[in-house]
C-alpha positions in Angstrom: 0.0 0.0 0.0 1.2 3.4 -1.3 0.7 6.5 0.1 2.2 10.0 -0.1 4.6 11.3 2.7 5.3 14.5 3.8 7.8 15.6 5.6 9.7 19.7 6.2 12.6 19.9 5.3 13.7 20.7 8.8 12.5 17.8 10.4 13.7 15.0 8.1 17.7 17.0 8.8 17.0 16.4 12.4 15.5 13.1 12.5 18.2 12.2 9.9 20.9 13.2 12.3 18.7 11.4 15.4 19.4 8.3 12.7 22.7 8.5 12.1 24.0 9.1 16.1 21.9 6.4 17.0 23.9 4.1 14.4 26.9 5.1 15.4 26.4 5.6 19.1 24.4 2.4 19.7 25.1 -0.8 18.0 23.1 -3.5 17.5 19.9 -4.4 15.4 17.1 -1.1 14.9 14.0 -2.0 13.3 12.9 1.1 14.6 15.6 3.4 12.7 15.4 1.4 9.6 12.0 1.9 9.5 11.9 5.3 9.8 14.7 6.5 7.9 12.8 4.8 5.1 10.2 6.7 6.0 12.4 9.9 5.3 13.5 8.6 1.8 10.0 7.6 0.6 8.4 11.3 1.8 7.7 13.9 -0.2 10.0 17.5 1.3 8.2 20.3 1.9 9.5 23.8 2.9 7.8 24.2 7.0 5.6 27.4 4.9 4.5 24.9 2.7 3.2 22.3 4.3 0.1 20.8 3.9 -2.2 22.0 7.6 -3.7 18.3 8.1 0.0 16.2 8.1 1.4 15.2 11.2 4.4 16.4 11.7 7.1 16.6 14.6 5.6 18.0 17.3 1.9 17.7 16.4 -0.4 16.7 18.4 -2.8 14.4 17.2 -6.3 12.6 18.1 -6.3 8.7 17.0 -8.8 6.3 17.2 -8.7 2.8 17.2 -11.2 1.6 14.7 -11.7 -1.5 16.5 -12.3 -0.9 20.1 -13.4 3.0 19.0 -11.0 4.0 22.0 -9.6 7.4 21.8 -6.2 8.9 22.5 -4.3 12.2 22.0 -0.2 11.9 21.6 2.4 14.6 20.4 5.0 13.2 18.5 7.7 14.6 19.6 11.9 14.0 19.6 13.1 11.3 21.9 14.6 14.0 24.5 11.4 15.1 25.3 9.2 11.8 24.9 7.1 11.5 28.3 4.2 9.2 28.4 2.6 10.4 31.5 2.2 13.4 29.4 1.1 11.4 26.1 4.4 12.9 24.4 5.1 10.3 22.5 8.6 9.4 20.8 9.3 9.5 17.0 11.4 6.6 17.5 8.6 4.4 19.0 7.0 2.0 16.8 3.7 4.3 16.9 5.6 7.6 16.7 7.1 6.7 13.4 3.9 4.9 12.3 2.1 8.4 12.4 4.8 10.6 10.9 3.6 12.0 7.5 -0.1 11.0 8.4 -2.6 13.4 7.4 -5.8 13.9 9.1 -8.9 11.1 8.1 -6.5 8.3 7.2 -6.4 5.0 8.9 -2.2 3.3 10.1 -1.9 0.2 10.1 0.4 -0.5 13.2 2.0 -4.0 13.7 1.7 -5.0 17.5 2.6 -8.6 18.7 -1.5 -9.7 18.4 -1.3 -8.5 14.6 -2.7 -5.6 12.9 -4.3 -2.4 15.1 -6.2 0.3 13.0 -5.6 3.8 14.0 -7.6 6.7 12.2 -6.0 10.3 12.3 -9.2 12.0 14.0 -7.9 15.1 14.4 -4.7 16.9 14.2 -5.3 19.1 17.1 -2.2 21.1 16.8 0.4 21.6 14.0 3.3 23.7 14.6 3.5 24.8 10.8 -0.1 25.4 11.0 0.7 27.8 14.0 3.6 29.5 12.2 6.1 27.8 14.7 8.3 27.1 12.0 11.6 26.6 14.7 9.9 23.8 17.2 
């Protein structure tokens, strides 16, 4: 399944240099980084002004819902240094985080958990930095 990626400019340098420290820094085998540094190479780069309002983006805080159980959460996607989950701050290098990176508002992830498949639909984007003008976050 295809889908078009966007990304800012900005945040695929930093997560880019997030990848490469942690493959330098930390040895051993990173599903996680592999899958989201291709992530970065499949998405579409967009200057921060330019991107579209309803794509999640790095520090974008989102509303999903889990089209099975119709449980709701909100999470902000945000760089590992600041990833709390008693404040639903949720890491870009966490299997969801990089699942909903370059999601845009209405469509449905399809995130692998150990029981199989979980559906998540991007409610809401509830905040967008871009959106905001907060081009530096």
């Amino acid at each position: 399944m295809s889908r078009q990626i966007f990304i800012t400019q900005m945040d695929k340098e930093r997560l880019q240099k997030l990848i490469d420290g942690a493959k330098e820094f930390e040895p051993g085998s990173k599903e996680y980084l592999r899958n989201l540094e291709q992530e970065l190479n499949l998405a579409q780069v967009v200057a921060s002004e330019k991107i579209p309002h309803d794509v999640i983006t790095m520090n974008s805080k989102v509303l999903l819902r889990d089209l099975e159980t119709e449980e709701e959460m909100i999470y902000t996607l945000v760089y590992p240094a600041d990833a709390d989950l008693a404040e639903y701050k949720i890491s870009v290098l966490a299997p969801v985080g990089t699942a909903i990176l370059g999601y845009r508002e209405g469509e449905v992830i399809e995130w692998k958990v150990p029981d199989g498949l979980v559906h998540l639909k991007v409610a809401k984007i509830l905040y967008q930095p871009e959106a905001a003008g907060d081009f530096d976050l």
